[in-house]
Backbone bond lengths (Angstrom), bond angles and torsions (degrees), N, CA, C in turn:
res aa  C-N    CA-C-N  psi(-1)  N-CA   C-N-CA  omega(-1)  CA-C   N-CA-C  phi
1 X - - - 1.452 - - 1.530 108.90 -
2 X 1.082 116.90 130.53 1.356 130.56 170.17 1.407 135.31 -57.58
3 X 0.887 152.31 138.01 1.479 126.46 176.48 1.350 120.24 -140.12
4 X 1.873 103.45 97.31 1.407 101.64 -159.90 1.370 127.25 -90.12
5 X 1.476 124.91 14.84 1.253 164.56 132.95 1.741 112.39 -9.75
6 X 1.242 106.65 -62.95 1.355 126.91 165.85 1.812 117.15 -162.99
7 X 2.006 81.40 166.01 2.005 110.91 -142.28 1.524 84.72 -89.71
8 X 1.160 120.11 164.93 1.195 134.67 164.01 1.927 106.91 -64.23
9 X 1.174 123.16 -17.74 1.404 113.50 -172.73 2.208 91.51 -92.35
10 X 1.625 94.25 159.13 1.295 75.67 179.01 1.427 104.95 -136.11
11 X 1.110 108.08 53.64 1.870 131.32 142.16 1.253 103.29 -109.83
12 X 1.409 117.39 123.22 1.121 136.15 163.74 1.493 109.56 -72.23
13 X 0.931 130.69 -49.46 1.365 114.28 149.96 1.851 149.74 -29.45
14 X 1.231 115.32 -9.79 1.429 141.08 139.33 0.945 124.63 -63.89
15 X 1.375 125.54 -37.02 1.347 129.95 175.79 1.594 114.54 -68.14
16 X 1.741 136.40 104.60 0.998 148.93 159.81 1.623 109.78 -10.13
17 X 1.381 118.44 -71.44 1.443 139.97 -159.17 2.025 99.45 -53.80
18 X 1.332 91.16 -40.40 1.819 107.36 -161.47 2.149 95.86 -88.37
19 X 1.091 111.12 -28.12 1.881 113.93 164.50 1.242 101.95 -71.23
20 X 1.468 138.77 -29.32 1.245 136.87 169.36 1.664 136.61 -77.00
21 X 1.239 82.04 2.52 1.664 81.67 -170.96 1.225 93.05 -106.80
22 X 1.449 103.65 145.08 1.761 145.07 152.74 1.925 105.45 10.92
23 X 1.446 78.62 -90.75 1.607 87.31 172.55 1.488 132.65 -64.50
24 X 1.241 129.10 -11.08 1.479 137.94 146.64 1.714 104.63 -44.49
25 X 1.645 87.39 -76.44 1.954 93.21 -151.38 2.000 89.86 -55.31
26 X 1.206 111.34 -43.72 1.745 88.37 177.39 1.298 136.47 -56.97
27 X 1.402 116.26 -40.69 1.397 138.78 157.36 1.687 94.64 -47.68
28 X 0.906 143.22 -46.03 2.241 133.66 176.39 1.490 84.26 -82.99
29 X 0.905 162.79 135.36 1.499 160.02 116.79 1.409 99.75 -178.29
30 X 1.517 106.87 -45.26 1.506 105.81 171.84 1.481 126.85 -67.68
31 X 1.473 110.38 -31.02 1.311 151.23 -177.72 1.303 83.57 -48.82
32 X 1.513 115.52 -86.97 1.247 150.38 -156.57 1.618 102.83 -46.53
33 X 1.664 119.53 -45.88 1.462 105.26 -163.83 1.609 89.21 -111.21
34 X 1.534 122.87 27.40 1.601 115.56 174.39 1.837 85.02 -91.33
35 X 1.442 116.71 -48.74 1.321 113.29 -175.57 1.410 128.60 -72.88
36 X 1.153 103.00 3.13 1.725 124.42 171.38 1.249 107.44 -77.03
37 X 1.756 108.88 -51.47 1.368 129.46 -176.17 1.476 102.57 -60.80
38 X 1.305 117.92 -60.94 1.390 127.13 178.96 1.633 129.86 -25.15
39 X 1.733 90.45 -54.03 1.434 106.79 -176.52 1.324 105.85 -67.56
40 X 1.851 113.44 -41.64 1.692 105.03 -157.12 1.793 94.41 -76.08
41 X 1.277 127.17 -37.11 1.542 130.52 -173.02 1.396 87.71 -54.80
42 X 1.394 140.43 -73.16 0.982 150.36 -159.02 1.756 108.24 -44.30
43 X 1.242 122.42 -52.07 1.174 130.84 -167.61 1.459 95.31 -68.00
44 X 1.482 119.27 -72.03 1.425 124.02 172.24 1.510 121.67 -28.30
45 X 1.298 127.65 -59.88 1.081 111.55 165.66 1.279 140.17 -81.48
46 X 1.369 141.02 5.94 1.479 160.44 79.33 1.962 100.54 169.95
47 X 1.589 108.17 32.84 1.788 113.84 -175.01 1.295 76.50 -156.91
48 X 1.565 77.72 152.23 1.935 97.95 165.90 2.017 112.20 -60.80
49 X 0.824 97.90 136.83 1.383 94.72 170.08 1.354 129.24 -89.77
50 X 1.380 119.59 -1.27 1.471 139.56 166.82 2.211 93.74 79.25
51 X 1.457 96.70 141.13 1.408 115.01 172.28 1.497 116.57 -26.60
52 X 1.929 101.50 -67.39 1.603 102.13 -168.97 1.802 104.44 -69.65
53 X 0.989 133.86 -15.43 1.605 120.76 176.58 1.484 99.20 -78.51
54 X 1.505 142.37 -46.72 0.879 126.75 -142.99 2.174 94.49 -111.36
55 X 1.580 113.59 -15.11 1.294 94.39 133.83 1.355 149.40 -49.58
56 X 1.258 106.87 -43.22 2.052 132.57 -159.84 1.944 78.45 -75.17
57 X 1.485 121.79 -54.95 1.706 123.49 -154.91 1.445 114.39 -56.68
58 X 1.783 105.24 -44.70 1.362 150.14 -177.49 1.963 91.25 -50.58
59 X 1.044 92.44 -77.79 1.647 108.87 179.32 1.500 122.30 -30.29
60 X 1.441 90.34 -65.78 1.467 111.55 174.96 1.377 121.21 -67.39
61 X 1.701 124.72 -21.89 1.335 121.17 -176.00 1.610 96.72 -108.78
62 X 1.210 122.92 -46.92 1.455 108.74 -176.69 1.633 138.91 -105.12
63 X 1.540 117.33 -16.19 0.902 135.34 178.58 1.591 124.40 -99.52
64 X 1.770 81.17 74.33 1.905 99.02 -176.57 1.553 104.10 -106.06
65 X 1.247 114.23 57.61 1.514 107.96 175.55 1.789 111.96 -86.49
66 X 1.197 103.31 149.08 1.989 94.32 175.79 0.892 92.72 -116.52
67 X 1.584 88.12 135.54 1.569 123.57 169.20 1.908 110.82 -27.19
68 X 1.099 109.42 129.67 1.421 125.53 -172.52 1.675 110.84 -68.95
69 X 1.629 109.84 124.13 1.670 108.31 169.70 1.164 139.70 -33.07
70 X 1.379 151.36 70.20 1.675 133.60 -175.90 1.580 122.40 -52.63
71 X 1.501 103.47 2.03 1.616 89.07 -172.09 1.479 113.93 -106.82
């Protein structure tokens, strides 16, 4: 029996199907403009500000989306 559930590699992340999904490519986009955020906070205040501060700032200043309709 086969089991097409899961690949013989065991990062799911190798797997094509799992880089394609929804919540991946958003999870890199967010990624992408938390470290955007990072650099410019960072520059401004003249030290890195480390990931989780300039995640938590990121969050709190730009990412006001509402939760999506099911009906």
């Amino acid at each position: 029996m086969v089991d097409h559930c899961h690949s013989d590699s065991e990062d799911p992340l190798e797997d094509q199907w799992f880089k394609d999904t929804l919540i991946v490519k958003q999870w890199e986009r967010m990624k992408h403009e938390i470290l955007l955020h990072k650099w410019y906070e960072s520059e401004r205040a003249g030290h890195d500000i480390g990931w989780d501060r300039a995640a938590l700032d990121w969050m709190l200043r730009f990412n006001r989306r509402k939760p999506s309709s099911t009906t």
